[in-house]
C-alpha positions as CSV (number, residue, x, y, z in Angstrom):
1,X,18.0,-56.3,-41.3
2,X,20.6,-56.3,-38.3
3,X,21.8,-52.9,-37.5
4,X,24.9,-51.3,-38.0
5,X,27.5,-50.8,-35.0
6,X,29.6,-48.6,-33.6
7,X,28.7,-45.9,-36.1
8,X,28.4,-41.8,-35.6
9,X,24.8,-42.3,-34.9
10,X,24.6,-44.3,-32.3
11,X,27.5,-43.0,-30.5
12,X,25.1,-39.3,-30.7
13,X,22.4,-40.9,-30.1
14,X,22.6,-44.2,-27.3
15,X,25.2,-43.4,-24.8
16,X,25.8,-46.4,-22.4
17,X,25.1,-44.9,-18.9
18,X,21.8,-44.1,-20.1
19,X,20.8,-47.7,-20.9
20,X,22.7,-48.9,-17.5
21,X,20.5,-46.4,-15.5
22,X,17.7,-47.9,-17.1
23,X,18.4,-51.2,-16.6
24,X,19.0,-50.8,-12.7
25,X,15.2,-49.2,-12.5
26,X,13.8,-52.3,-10.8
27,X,16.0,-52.1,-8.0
28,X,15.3,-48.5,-7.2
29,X,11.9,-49.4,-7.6
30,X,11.7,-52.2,-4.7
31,X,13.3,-49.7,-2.4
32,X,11.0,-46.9,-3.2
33,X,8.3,-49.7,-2.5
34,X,9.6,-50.7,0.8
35,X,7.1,-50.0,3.8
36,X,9.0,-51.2,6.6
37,X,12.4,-50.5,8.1
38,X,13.4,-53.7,8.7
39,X,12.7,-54.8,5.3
40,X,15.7,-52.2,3.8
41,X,17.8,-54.7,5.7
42,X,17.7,-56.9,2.3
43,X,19.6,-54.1,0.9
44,X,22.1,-53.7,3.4
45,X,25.7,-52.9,2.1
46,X,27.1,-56.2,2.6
47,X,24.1,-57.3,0.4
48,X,23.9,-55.0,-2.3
49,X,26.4,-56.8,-4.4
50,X,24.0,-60.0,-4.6
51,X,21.1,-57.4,-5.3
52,X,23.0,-55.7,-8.3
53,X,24.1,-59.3,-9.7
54,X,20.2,-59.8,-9.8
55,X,19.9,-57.4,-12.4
56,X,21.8,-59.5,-15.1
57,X,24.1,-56.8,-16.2
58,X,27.4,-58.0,-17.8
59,X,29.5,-56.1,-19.8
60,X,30.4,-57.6,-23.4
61,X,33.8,-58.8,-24.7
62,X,35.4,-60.2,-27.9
63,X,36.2,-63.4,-28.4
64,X,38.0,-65.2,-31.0
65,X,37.8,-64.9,-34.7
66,X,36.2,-67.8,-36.8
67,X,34.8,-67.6,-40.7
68,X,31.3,-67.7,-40.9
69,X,29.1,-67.7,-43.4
70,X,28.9,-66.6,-47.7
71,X,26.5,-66.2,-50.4
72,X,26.2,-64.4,-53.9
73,X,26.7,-60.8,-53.6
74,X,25.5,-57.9,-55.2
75,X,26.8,-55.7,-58.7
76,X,30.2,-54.0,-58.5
77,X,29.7,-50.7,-60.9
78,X,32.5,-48.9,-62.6
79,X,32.1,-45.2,-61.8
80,X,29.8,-44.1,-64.8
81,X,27.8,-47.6,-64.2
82,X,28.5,-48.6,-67.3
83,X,29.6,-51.6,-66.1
84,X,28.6,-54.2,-63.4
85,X,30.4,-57.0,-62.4
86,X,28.7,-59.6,-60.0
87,X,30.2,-59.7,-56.1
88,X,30.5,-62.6,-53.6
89,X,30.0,-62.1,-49.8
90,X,32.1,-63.5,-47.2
91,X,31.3,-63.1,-43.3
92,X,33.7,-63.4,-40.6
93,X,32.7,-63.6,-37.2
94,X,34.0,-62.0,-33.5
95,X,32.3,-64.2,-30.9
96,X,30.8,-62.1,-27.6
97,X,30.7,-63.3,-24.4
98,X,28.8,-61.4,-21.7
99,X,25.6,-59.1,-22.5
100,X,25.7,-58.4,-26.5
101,X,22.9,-56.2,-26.6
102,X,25.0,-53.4,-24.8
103,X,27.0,-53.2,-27.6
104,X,23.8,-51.4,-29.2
105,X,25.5,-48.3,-26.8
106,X,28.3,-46.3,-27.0
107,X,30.5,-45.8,-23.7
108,X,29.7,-42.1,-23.3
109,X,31.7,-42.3,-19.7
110,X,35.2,-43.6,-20.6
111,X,35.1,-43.6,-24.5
112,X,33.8,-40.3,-25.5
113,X,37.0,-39.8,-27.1
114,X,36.7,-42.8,-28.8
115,X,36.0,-42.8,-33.5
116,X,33.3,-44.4,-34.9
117,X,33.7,-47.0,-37.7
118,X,32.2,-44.5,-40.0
119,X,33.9,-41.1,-38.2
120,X,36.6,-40.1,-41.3
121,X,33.1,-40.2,-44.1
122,X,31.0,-38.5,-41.7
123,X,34.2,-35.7,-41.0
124,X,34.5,-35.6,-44.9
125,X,30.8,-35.4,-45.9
126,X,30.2,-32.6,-43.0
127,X,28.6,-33.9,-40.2
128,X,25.4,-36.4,-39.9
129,X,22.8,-33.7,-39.9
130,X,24.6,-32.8,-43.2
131,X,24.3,-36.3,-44.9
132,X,20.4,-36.3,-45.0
133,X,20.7,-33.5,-46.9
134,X,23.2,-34.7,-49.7
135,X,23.0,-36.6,-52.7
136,X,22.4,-40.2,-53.5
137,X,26.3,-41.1,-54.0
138,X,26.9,-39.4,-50.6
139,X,24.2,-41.2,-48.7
140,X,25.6,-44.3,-50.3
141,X,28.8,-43.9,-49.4
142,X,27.7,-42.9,-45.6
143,X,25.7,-46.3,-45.3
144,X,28.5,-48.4,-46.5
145,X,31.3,-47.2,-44.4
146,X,28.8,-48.1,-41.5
147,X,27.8,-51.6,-42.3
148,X,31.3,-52.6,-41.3
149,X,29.7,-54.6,-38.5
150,X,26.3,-55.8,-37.2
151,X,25.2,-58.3,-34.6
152,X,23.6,-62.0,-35.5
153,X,22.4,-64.8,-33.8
154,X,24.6,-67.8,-34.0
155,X,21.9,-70.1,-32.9
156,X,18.4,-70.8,-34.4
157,X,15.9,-69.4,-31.3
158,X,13.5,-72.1,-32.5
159,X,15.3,-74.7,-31.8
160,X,14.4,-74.0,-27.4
161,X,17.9,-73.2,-26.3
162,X,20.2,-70.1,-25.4
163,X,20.9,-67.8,-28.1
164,X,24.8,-67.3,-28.7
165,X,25.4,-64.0,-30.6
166,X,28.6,-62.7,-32.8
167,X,29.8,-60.1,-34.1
168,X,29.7,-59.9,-38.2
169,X,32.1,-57.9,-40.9
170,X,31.6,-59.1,-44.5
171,X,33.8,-58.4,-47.8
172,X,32.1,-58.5,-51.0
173,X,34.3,-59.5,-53.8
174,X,34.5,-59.9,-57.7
175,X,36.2,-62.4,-59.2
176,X,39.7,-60.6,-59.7
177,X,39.7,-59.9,-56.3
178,X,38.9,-63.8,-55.1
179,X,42.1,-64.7,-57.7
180,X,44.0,-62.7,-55.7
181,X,43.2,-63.9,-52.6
182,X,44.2,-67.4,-53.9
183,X,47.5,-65.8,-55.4
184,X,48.2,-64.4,-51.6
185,X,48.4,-61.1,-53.0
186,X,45.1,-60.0,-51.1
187,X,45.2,-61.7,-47.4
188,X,41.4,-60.9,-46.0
189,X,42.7,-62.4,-42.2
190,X,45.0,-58.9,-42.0
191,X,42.1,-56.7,-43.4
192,X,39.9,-58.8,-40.7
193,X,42.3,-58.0,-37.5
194,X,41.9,-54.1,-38.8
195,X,38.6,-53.9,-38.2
196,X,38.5,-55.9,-35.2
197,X,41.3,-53.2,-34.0
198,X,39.0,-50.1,-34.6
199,X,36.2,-51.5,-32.5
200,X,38.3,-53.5,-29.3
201,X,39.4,-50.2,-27.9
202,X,35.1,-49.3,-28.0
203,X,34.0,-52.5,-26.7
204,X,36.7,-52.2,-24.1
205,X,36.0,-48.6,-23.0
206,X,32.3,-50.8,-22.6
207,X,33.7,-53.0,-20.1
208,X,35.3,-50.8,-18.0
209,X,32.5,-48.4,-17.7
210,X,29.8,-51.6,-16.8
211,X,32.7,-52.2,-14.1
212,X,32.6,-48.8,-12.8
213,X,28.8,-48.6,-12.5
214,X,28.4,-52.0,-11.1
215,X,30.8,-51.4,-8.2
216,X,30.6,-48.0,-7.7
217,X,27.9,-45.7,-9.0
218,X,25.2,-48.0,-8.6
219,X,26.2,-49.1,-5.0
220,X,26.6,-45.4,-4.2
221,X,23.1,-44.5,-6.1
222,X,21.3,-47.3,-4.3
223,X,22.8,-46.8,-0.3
224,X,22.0,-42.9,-0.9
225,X,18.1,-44.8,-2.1
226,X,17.9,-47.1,1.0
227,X,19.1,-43.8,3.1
228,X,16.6,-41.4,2.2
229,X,13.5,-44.2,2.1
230,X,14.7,-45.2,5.8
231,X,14.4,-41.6,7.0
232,X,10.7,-41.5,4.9
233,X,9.8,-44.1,6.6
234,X,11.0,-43.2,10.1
235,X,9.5,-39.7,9.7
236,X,6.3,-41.0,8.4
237,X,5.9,-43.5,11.3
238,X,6.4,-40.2,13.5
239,X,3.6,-39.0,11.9
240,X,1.5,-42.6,12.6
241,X,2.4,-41.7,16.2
242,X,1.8,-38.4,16.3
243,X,-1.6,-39.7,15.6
244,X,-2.4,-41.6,18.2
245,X,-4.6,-39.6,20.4
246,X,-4.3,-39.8,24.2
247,X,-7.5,-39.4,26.6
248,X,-6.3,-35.2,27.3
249,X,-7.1,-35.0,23.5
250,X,-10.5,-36.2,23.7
251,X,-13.4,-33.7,23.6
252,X,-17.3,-33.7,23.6
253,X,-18.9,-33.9,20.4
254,X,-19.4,-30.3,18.4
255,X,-22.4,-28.4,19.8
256,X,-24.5,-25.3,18.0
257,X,-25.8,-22.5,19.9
258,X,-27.8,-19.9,18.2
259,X,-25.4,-16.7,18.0
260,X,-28.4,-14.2,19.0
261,X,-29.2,-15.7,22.4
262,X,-25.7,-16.2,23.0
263,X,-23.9,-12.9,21.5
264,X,-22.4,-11.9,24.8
265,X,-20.5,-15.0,25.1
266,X,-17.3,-14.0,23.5
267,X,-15.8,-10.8,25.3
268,X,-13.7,-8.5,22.7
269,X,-11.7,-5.4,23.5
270,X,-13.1,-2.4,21.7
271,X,-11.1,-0.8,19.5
272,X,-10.4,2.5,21.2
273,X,-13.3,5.2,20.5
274,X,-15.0,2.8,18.8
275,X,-18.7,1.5,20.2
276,X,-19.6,-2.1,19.6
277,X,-21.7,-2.2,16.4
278,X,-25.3,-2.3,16.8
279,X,-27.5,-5.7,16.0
280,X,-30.0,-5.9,13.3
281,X,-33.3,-5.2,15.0
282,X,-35.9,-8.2,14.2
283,X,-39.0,-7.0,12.9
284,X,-42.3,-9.1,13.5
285,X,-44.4,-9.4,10.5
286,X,-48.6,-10.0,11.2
287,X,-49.6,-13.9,13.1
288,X,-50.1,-16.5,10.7
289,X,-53.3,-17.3,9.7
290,X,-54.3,-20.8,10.4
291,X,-53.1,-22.5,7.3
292,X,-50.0,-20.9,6.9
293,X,-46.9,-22.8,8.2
294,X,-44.1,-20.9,10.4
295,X,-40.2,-22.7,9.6
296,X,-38.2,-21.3,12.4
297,X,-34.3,-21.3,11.4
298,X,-32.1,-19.5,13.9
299,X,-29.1,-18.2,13.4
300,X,-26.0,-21.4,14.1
301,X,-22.4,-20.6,15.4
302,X,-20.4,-23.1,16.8
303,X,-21.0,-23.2,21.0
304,X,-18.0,-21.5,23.2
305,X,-17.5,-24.9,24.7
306,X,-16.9,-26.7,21.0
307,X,-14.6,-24.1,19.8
308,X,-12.4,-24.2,23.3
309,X,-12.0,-28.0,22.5
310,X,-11.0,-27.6,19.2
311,X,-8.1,-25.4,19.9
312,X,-7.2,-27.2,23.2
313,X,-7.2,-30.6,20.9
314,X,-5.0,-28.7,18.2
315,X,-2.6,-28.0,20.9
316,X,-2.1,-30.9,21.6
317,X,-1.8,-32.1,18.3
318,X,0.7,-29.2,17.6
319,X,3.0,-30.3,20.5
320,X,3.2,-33.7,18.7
321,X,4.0,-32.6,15.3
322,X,6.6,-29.8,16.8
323,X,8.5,-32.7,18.3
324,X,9.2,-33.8,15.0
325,X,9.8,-30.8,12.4
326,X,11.6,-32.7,10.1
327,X,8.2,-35.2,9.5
328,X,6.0,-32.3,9.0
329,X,8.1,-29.3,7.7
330,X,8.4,-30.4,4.1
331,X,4.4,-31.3,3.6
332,X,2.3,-28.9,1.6
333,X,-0.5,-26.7,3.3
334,X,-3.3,-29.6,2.3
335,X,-1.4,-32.4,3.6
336,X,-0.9,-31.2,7.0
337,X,-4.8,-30.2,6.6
338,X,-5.4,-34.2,5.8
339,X,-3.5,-35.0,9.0
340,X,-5.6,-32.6,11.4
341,X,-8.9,-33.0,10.1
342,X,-8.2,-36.8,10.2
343,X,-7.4,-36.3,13.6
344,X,-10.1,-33.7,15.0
345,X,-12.3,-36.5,13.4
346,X,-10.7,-39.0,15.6
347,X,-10.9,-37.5,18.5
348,X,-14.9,-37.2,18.8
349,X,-16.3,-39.7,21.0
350,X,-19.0,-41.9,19.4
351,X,-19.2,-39.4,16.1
352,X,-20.3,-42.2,13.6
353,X,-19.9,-39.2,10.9
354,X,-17.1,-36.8,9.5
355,X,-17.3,-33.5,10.6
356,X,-14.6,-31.9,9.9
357,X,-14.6,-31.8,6.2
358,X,-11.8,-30.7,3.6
359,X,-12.4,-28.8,1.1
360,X,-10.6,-26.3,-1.4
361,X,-7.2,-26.2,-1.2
362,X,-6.0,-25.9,2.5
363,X,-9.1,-25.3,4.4
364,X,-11.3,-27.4,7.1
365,X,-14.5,-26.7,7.5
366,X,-18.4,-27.7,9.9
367,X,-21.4,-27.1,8.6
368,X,-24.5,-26.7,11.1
369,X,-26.2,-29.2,8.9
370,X,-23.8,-31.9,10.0
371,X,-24.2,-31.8,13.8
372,X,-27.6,-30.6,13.2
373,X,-30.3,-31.6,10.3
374,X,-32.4,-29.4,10.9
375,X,-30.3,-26.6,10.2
376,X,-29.1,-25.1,7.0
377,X,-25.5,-25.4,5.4
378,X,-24.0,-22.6,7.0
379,X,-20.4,-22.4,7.6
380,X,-19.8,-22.2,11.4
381,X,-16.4,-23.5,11.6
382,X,-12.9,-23.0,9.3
383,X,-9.6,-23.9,9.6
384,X,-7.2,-22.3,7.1
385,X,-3.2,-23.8,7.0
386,X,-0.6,-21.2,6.0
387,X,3.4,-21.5,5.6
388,X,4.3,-18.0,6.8
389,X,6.5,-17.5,3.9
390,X,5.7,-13.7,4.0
391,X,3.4,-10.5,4.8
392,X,0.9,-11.1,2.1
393,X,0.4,-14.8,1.8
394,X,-0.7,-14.9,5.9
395,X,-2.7,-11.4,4.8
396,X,-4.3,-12.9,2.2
397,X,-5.0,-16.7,4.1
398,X,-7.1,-14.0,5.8
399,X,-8.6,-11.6,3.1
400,X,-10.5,-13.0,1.3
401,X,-9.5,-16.6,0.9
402,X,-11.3,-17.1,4.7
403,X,-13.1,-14.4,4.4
404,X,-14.3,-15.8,1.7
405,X,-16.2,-18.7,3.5
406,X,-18.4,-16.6,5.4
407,X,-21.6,-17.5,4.9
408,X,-23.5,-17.0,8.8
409,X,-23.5,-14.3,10.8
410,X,-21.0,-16.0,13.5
411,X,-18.4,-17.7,12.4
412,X,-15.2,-19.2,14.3
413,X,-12.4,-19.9,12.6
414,X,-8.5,-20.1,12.9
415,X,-6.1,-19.8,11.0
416,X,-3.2,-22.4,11.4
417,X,-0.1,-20.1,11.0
418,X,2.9,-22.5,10.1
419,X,6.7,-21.1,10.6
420,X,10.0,-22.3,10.3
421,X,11.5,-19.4,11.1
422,X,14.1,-19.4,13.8
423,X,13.1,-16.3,15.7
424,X,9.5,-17.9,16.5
425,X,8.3,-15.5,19.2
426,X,9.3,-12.4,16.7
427,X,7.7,-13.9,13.8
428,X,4.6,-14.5,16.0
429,X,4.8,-10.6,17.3
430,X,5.1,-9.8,13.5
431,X,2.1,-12.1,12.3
432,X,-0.2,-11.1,14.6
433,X,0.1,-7.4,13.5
434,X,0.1,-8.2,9.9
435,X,-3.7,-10.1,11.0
436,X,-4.7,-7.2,13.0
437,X,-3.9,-4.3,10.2
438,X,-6.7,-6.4,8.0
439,X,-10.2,-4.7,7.2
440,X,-12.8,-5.2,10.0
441,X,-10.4,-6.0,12.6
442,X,-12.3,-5.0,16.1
443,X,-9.4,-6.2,18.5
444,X,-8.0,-9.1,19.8
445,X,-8.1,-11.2,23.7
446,X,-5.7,-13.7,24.8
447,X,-7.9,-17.0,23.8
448,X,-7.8,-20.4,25.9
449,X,-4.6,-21.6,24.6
450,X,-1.3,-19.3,25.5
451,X,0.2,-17.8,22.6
452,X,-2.6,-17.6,20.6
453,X,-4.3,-14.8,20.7
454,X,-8.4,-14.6,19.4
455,X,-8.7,-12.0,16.7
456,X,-12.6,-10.3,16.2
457,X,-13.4,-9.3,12.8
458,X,-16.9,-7.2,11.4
459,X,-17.4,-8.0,7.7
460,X,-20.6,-7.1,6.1
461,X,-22.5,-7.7,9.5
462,X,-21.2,-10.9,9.8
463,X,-18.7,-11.7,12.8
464,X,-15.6,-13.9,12.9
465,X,-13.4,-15.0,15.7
466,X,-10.2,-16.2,14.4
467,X,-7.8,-17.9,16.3
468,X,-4.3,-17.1,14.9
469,X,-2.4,-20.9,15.9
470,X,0.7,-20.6,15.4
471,X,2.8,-23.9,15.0
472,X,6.7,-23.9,14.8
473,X,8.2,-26.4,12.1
474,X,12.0,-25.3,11.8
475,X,13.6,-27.8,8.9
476,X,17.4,-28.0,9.1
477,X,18.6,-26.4,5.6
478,X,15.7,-24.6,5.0
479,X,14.9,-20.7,4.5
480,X,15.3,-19.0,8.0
481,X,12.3,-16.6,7.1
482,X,11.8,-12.8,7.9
């Protein structure tokens, strides 16, 4: 059964830009898909006029009046329904021309202020939520003064040619009412241009809302589209070149040393009054006996030389990604991890194996077990990325969320400090206290890399040497930070 137009309910419910947003999905979809610059050219101002007429959308109008169909009604009852008399229905049609199924919408835009067919019965019978709960008679009622007109195919769709649709009223009359008509007391073609008269102001309101969206919103929806996808694709390409790793960037493959032969290598200031804590002593249990088997497993920390060329090769890449704040300064902690493990794993000459791993949520980690097998799965390397949005989130990066890792008694570590505020060298001073007012802190040295300052740390007799990077990503717009 066709559905009734124009009515209270579909002007609530189907408002017109909705369905024209909809419609226009596919072309904000072949921008979003665009990979290339060059390609947005297809979608150039001059050329978004051919793009929009790709979308079919044409805005429906009335056409002339013409008789249409008839067929045997239904029963006419007197009020008590004591008596029915049989009805005859004529139909008259309104031809469309342009895109009939829009006028399944109401123009919300420019006829808002528009009445439905059916607006005086729903007024009178209190409002549509109130007709589902009335009687019978009132839901009756309701339905007919909607049905004033529906949509129909003209055309046969079996038949393997274009569907023409109309627009359909219909009067059902008793036999009285048919004398009449033939008396010229009752002339239907004036009733006719009534209704068409309540529903050519709606389907105009239509037209000239299609017209507005087709030649301004749209166009003005779609440039702000191709704008936004160029600068994507611009900043992303800065972050393709950013990637491109030059010979300075190239270091020697991750070494181990074993941290108890080597614990002098890393110098630390004392804390003042404070004696450097003392080593474990190693006791030596009985010799073996001859069948029992000895598994040596010495204590693994990343070598001095490894951990030099990881921060020299992250300044490097920092200098790049500085360059271009705009590229980087919107990604989340774990996609800037992404991009700088992907590129420490880059940068290793002949490494046929990933060794800088992601993990959790922002962090980038070794295990001895990768550049060595015959060591266990200790933790001798992390990497923890931080937007310094305030004291406690850099505090906490810290304690226990790196802490946290620590799973060897020498550990090196930094902890990727990321800032957009404007003040850089003042946010750095500020930073680097917050870091050094954490539990075990011993002191701190200038490391290899100027500005960024090695921090020694004693937790439950295991050490860590964090470097606190700190990488400045100012983003025009955005919060200037403490």
């Amino acid at each position: 059964m066709p559905e009734p137009l124009f009515t209270s309910f579909i002007k609530e419910n189907r408002p017109l830009s909705r369905e024209l947003w909809r419609r226009s999905e596919p072309l904000g979809g072949r921008i979003g898909g665009v990979t290339r610059v060059e390609d947005l050219e297809s979608f150039a101002p001059h050329l978004l006029g051919e793009r929009i007429a790709e979308l079919g959308i044409e805005a429906p109008t009335l056409g002339r009046l013409r008789p249409a169909s008839e067929r045997e009604g239904g029963t006419r009852w007197n009020e008590d329904r004591s008596r029915g008399l049989p009805t005859r229905r004529y139909y008259v049609a309104v031809e469309v021309a342009g895109d009939s199924s829009l006028l399944q919408q109401w123009p919300d835009v420019t006829g808002a202020h528009l009445d439905a067919v059916d607006a005086e019965v729903v007024a009178e019978l209190g409002g549509l939520d109130a007709i589902t709960h009335g009687s019978l008679e009132d839901a009756a009622r309701f339905q007919r003064a909607g049905e004033m007109w529906e949509l129909g195919a003209d055309d046969d769709p079996r038949e393997g040619r274009a569907v023409r649709f109309s627009l359909y009223t219909y009067f059902d009359l008793i036999g009285e009412e048919e004398a009449a008509v033939a008396r010229g007391e009752l002339v239907l073609a004036d009733l006719v241009r009534e209704r068409r008269q309540l529903i050519a102001p709606i389907v105009a309101a239509m037209a000239e809302q299609v017209e507005k969206f087709l030649e301004v919103e749209l166009p003005e929806h779609l440039a702000e589209l191709v704008e936004a996808k160029r600068i994507q694709l611009i900043n992303r390409q800065a972050v393709r070149d950013s990637l491109s790793f030059p010979e300075e960037w190239q270091g020697a493959e991750p070494q181990l040393e074993d941290s108890e032969d080597q614990s002098a290598d890393v110098a630390v200031e004392s804390v003042a009054g404070e004696e450097p804590p003392e080593q474990p002593a190693v006791t030596m249990g009985p010799s073996p006996g001859v069948a029992e088997e000895v598994e040596l497993n010495p204590r693994s920390r990343l070598s001095r030389a490894t951990f030099e060329d990881v921060l020299f090769s992250l300044r490097h890449w920092a200098n790049a990604v500085e360059r271009t704040p705009t590229a980087f300064g919107g990604l989340v902690e774990d996609r800037i991890s992404d991009l700088l493990a992907a590129t420490w794993n880059a940068t290793l000459p002949g490494a046929a194996r990933e060794v800088y791993t992601r993990g959790g949520k922002s962090d980038i980690f070794i295990q001895a077990d990768v550049l060595d097998p015959g060591r266990g799965p200790a933790t001798v390397f992390i990497c923890e990325a931080k937007w310094a949005h305030d004291h406690d989130t850099i505090r906490k990066a810290l304690d226990p969320q790196l802490f946290g890792y620590l799973n060897v008694h020498d550990t090196s570590a930094v902890l990727l400090v990321l800032m957009r505020q404007k003040d850089f060298a003042g946010a750095c001073a500020t930073y680097q206290e917050v870091l050094e007012r954490v539990d075990g802190y011993q002191g701190t040295v200038p490391g290899p890399v100027d500005g960024w300052p090695l921090l020694e740390f004693l937790r439950d007799d295991r050490r860590v040497t964090v470097c606190a990077a700190f990488i400045h990503l100012p983003v025009p717009g955005s919060p200037g930070g403490e």
